[in-house]
PDB file of N, CA, C and O in Angstrom, chain B, residues numbered from 101:
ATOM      1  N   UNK B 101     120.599 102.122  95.834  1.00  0.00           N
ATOM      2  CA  UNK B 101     119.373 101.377  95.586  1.00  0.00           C
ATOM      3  C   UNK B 101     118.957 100.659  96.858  1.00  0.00           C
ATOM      4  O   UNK B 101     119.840 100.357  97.661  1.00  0.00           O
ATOM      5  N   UNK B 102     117.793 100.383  97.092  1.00  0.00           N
ATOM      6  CA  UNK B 102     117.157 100.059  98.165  1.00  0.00           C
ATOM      7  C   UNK B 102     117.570  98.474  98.483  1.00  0.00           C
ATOM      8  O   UNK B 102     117.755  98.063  97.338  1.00  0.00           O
ATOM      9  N   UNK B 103     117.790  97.488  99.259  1.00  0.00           N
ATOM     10  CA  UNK B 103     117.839  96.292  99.111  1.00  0.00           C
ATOM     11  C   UNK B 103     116.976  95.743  99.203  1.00  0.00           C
ATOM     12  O   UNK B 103     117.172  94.528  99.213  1.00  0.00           O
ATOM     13  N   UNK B 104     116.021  96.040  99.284  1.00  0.00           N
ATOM     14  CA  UNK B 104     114.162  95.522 100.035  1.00  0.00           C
ATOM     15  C   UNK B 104     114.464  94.683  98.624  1.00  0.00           C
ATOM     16  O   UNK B 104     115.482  94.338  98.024  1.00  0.00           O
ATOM     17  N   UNK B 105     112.864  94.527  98.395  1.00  0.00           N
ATOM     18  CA  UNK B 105     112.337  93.444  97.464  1.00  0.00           C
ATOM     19  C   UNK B 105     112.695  94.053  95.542  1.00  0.00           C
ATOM     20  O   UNK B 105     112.374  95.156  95.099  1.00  0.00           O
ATOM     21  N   UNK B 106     113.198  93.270  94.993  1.00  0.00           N
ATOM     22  CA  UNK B 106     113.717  93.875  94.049  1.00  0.00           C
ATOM     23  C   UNK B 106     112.998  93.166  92.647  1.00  0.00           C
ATOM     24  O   UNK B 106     112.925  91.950  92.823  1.00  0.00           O
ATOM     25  N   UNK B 107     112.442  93.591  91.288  1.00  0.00           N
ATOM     26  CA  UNK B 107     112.013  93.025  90.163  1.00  0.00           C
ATOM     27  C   UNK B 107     112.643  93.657  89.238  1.00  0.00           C
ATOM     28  O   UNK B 107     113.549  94.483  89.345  1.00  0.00           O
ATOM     29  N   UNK B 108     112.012  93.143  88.106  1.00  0.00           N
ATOM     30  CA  UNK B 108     112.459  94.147  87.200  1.00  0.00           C
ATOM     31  C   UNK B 108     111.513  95.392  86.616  1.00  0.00           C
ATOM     32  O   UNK B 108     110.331  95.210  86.910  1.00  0.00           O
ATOM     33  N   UNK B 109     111.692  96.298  86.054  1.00  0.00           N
ATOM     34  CA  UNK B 109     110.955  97.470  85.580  1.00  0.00           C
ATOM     35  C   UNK B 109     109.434  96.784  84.928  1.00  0.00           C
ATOM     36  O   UNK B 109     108.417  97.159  85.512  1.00  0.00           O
ATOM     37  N   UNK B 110     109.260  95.835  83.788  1.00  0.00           N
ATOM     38  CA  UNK B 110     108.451  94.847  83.751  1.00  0.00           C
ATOM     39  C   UNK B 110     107.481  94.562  84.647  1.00  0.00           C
ATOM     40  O   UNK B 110     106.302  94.915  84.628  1.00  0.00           O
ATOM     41  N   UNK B 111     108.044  93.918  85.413  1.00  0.00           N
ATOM     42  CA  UNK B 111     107.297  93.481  86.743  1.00  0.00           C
ATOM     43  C   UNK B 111     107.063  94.413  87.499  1.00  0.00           C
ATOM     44  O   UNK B 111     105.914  94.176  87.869  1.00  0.00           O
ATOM     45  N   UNK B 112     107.400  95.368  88.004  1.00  0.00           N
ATOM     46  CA  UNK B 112     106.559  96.690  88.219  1.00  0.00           C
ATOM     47  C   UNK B 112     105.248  96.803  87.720  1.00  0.00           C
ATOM     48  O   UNK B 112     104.136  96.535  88.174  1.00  0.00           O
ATOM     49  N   UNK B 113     105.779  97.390  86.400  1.00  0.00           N
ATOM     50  CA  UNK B 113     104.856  98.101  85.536  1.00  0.00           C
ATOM     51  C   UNK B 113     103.562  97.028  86.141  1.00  0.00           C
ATOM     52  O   UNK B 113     102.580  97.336  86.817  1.00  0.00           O
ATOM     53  N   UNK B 114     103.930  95.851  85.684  1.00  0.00           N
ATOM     54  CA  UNK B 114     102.777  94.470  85.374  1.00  0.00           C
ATOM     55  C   UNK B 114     101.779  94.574  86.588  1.00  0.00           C
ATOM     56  O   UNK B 114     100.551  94.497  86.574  1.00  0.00           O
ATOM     57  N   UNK B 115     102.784  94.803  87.816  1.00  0.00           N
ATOM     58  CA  UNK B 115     101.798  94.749  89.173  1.00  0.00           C
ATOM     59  C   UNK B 115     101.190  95.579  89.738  1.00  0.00           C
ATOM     60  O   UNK B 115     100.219  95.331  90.453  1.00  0.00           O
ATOM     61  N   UNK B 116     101.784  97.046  89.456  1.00  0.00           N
ATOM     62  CA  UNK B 116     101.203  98.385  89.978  1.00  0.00           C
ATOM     63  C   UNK B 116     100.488  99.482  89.198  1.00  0.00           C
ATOM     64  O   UNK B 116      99.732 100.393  89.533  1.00  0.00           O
ATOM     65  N   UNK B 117     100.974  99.087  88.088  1.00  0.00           N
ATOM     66  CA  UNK B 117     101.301 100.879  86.975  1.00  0.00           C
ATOM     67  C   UNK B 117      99.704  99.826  85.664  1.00  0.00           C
ATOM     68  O   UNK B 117      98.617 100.323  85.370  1.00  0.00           O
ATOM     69  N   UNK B 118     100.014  98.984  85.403  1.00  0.00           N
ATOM     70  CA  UNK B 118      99.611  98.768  83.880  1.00  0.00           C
ATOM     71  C   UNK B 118      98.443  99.448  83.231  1.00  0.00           C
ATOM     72  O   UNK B 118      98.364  99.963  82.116  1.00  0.00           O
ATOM     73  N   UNK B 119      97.297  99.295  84.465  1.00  0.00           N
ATOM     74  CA  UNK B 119      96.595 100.177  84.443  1.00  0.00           C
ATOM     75  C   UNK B 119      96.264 101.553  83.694  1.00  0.00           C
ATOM     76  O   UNK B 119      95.488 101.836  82.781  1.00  0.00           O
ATOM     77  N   UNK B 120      97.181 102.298  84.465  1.00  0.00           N
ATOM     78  CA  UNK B 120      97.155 104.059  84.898  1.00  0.00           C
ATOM     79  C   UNK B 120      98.120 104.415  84.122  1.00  0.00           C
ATOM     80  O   UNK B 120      97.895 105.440  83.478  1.00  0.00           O
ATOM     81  N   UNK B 121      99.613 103.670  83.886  1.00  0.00           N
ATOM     82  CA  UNK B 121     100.722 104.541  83.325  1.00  0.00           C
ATOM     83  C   UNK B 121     101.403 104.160  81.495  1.00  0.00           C
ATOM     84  O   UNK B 121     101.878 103.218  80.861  1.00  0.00           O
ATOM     85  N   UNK B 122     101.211 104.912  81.399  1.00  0.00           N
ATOM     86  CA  UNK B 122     102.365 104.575  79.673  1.00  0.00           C
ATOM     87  C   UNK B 122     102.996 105.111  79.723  1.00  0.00           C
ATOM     88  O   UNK B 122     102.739 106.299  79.914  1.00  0.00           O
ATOM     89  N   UNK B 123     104.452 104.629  79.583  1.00  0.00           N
ATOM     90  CA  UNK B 123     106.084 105.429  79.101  1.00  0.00           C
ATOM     91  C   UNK B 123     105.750 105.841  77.720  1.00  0.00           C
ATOM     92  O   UNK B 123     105.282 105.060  76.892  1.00  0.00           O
ATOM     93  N   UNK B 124     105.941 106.781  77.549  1.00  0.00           N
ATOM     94  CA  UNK B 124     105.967 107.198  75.941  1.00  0.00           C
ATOM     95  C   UNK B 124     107.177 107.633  75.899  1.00  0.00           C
ATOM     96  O   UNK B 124     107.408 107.518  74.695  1.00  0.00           O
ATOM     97  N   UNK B 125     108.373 108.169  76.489  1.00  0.00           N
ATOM     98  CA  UNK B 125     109.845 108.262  76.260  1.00  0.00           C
ATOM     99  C   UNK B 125     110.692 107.793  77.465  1.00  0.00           C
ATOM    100  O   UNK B 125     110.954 108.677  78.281  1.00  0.00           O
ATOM    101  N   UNK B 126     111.077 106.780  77.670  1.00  0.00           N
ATOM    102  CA  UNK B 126     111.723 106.320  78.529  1.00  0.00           C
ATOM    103  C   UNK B 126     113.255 107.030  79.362  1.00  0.00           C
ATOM    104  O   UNK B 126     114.209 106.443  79.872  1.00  0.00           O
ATOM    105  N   UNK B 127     113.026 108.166  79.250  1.00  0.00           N
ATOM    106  CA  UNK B 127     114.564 108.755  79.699  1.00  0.00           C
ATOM    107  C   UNK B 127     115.037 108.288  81.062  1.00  0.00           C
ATOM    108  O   UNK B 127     116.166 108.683  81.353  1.00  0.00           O
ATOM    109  N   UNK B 128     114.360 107.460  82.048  1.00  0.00           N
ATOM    110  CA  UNK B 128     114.816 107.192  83.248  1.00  0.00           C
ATOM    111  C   UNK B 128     115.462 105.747  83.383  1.00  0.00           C
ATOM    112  O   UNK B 128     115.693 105.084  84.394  1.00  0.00           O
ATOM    113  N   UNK B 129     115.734 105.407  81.710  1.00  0.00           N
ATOM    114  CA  UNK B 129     116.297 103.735  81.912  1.00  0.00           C
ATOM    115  C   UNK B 129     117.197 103.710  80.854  1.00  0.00           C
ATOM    116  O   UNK B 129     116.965 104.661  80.106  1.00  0.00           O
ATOM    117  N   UNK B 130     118.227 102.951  80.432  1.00  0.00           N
ATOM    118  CA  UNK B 130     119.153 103.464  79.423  1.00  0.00           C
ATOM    119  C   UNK B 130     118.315 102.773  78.270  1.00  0.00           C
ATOM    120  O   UNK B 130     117.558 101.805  78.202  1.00  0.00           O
ATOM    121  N   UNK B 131     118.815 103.742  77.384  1.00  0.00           N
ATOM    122  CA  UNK B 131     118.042 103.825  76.162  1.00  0.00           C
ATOM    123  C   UNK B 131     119.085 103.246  75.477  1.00  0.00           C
ATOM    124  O   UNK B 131     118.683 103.129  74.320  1.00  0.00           O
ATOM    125  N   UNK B 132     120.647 102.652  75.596  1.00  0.00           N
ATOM    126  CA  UNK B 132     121.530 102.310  74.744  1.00  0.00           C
ATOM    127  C   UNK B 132     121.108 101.048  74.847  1.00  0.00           C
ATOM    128  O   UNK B 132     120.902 100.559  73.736  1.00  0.00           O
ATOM    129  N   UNK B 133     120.780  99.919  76.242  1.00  0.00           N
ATOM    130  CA  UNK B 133     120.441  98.687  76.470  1.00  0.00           C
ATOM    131  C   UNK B 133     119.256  98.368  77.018  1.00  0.00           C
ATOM    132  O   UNK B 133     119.126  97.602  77.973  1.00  0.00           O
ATOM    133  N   UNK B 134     118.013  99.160  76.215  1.00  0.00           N
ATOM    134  CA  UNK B 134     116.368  99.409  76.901  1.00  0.00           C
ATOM    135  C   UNK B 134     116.440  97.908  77.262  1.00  0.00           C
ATOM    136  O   UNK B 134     116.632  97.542  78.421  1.00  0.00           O
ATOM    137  N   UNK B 135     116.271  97.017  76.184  1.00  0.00           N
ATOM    138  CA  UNK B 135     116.093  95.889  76.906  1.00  0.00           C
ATOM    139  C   UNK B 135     116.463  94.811  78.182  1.00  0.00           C
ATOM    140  O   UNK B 135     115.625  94.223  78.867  1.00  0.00           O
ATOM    141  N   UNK B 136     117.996  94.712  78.316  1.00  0.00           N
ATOM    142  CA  UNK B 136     118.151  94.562  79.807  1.00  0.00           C
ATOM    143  C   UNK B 136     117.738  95.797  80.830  1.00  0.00           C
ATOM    144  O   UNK B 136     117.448  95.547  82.000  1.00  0.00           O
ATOM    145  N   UNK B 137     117.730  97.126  80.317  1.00  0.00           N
ATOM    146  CA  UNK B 137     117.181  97.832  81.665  1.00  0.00           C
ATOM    147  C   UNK B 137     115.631  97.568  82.236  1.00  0.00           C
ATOM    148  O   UNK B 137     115.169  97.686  83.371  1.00  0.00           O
ATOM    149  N   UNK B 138     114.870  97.057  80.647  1.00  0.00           N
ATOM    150  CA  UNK B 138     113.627  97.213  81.726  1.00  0.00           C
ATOM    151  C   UNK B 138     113.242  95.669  81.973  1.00  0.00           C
ATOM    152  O   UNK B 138     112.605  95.296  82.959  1.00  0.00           O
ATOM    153  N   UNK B 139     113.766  94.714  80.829  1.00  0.00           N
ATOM    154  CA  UNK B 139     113.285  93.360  81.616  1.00  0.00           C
ATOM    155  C   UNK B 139     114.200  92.063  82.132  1.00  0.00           C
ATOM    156  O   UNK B 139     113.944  90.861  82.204  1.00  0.00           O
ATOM    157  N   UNK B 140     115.436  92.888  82.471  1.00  0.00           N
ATOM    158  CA  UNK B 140     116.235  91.897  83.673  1.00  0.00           C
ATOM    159  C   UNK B 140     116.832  92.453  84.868  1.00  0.00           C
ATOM    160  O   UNK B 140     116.977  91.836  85.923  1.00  0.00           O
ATOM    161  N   UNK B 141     117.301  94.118  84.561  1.00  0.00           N
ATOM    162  CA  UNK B 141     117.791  94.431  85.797  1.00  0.00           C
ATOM    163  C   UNK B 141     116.930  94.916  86.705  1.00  0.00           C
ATOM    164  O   UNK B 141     116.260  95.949  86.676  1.00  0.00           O
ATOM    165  N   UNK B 142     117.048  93.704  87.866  1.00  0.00           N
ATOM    166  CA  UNK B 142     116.080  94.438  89.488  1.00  0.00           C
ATOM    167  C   UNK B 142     116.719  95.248  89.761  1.00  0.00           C
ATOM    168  O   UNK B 142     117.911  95.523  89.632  1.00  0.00           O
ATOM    169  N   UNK B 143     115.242  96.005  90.486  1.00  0.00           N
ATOM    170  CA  UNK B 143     115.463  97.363  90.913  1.00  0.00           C
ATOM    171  C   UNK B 143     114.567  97.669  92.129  1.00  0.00           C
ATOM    172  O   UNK B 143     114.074  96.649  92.611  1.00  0.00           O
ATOM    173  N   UNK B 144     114.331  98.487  92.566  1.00  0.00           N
ATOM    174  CA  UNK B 144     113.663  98.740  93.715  1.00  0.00           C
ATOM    175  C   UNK B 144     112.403  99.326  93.181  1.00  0.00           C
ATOM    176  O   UNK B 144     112.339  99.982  92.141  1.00  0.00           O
ATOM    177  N   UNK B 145     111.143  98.966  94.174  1.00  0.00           N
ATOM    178  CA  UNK B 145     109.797  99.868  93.520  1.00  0.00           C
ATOM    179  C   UNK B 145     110.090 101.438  93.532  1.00  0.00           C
ATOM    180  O   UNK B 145     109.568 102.150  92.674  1.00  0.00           O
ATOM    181  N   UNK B 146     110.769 101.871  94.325  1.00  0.00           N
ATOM    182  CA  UNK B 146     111.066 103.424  94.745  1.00  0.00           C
ATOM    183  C   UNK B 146     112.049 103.517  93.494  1.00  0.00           C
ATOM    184  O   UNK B 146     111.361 103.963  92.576  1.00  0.00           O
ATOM    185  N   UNK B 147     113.283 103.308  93.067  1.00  0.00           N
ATOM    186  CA  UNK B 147     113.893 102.956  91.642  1.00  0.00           C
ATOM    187  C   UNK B 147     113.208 103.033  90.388  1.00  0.00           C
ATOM    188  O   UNK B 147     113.823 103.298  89.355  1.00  0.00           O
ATOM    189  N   UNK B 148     112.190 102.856  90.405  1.00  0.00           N
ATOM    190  CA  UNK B 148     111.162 102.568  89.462  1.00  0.00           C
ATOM    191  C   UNK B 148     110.551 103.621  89.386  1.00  0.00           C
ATOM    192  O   UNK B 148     110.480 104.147  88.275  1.00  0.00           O
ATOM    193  N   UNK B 149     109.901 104.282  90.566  1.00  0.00           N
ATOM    194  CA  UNK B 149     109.044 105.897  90.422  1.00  0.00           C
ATOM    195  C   UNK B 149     110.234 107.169  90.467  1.00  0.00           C
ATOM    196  O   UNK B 149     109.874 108.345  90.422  1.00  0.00           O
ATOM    197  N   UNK B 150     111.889 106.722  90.573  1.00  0.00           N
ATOM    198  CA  UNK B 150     112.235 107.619  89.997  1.00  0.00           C
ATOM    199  C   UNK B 150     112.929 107.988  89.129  1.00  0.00           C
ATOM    200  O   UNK B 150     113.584 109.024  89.022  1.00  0.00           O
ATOM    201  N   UNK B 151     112.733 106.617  88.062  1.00  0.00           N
ATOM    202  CA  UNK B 151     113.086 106.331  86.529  1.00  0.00           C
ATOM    203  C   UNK B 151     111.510 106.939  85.650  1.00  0.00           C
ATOM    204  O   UNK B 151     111.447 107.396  84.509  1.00  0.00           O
ATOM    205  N   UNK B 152     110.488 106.761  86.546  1.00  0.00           N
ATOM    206  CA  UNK B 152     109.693 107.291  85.836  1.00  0.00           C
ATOM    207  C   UNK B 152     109.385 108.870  85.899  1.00  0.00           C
ATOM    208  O   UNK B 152     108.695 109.499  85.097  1.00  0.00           O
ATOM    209  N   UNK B 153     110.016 109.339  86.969  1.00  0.00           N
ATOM    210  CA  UNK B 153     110.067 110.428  87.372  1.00  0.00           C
ATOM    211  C   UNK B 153     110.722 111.905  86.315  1.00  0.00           C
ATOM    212  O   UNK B 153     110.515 113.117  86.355  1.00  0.00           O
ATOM    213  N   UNK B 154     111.648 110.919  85.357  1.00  0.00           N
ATOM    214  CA  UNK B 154     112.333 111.423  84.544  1.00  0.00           C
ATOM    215  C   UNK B 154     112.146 110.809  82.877  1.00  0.00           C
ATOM    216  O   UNK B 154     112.942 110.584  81.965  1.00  0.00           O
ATOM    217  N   UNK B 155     110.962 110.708  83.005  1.00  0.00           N
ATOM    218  CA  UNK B 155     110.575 110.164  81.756  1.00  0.00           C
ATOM    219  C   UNK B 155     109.518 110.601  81.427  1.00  0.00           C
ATOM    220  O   UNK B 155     108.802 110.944  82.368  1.00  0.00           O
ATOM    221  N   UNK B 156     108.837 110.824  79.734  1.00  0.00           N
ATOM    222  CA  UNK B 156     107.593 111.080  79.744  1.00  0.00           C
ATOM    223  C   UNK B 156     106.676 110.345  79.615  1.00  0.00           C
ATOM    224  O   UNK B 156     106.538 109.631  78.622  1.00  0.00           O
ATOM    225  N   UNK B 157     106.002 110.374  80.435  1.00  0.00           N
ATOM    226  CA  UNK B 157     104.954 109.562  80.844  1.00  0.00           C
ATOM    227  C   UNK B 157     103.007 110.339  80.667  1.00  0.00           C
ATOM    228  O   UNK B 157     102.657 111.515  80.760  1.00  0.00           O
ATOM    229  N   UNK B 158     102.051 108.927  80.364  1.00  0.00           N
ATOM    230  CA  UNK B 158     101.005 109.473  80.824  1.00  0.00           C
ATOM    231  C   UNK B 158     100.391 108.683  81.997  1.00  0.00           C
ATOM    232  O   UNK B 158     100.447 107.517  82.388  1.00  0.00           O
ATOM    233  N   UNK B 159      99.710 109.945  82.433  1.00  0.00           N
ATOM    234  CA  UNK B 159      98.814 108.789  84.021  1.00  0.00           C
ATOM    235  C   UNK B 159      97.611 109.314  84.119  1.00  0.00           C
ATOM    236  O   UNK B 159      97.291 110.498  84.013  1.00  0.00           O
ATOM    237  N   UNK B 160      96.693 108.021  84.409  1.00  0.00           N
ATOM    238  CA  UNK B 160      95.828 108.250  84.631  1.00  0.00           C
ATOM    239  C   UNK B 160      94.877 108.071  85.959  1.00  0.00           C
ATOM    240  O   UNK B 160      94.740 107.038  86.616  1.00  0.00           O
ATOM    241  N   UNK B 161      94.144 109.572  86.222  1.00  0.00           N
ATOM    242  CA  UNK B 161      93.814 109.992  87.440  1.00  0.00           C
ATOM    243  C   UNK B 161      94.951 111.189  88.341  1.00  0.00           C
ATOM    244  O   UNK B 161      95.765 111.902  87.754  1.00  0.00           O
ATOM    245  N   UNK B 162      94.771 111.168  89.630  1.00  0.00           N
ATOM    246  CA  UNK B 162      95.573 111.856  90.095  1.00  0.00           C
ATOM    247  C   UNK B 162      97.603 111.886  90.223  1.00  0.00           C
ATOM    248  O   UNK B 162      98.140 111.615  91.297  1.00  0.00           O
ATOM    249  N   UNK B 163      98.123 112.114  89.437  1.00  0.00           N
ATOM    250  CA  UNK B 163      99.820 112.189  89.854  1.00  0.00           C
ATOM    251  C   UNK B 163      99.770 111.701  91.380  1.00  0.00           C
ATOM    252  O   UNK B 163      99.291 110.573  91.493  1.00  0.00           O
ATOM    253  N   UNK B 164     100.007 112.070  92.103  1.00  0.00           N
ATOM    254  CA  UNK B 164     100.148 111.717  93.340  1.00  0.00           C
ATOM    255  C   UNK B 164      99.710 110.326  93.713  1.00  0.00           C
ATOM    256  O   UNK B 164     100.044 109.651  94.687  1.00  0.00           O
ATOM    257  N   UNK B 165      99.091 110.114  92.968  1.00  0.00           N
ATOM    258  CA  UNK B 165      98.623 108.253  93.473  1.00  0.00           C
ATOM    259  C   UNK B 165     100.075 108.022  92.921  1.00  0.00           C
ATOM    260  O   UNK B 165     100.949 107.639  93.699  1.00  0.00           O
ATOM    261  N   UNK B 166     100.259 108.171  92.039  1.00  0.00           N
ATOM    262  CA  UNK B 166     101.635 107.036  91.444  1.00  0.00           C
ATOM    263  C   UNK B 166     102.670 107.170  92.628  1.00  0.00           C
ATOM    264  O   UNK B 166     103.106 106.100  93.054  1.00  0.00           O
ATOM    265  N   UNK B 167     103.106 108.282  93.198  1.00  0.00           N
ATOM    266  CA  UNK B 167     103.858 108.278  93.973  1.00  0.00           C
ATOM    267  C   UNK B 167     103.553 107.960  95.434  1.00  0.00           C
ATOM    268  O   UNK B 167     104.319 108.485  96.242  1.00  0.00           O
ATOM    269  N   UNK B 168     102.811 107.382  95.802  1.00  0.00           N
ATOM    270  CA  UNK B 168     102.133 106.807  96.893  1.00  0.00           C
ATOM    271  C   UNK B 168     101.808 104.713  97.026  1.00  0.00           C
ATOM    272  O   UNK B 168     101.380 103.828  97.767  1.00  0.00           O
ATOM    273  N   UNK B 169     102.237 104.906  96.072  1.00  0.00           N
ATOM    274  CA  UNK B 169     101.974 103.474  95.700  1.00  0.00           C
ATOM    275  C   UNK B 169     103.528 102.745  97.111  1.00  0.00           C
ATOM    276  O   UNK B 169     104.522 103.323  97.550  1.00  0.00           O
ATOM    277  N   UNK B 170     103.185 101.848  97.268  1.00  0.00           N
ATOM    278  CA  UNK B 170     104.016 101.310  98.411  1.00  0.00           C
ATOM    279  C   UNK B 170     103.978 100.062  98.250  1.00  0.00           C
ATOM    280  O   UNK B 170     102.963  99.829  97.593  1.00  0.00           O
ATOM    281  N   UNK B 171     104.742  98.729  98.580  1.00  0.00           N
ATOM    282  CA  UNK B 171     104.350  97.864  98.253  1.00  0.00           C
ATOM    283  C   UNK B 171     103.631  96.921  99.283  1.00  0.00           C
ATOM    284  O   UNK B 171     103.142  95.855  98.908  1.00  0.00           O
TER     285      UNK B 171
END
């Protein structure tokens, strides 16, 4: 994991994604303890696009914006 600037999945979502993205199956975060995975354990923004990377998701506009996002 990256050491840069770290939040939680939450705080992601809240600052970059809320917009454009909905998890509709979360497979990139544990699904046994969803709740500490997405709103206490920090993680890296790059951590984040590749928890979503493996999840189903919808987005809106072009794919490639999501993965371009930088902070």
């Amino acid at each position: 994991m990256n050491s840069g600037n770290l939040k939680t999945s939450a705080e992601w979502m809240d600052q970059y994604f809320k917009d454009n993205l909905q998890i509709i199956d979360p497979d990139g975060w544990d699904r046994l303890n969803f709740s500490y995975s997405w709103f206490k354990e920090k993680i890296s923004l790059e951590e984040f696009k590749n928890r979503v990377m493996f999840s189903t998701i919808t987005w809106k506009g072009n794919i490639e914006e999501l993965f371009n996002i930088k902070e």
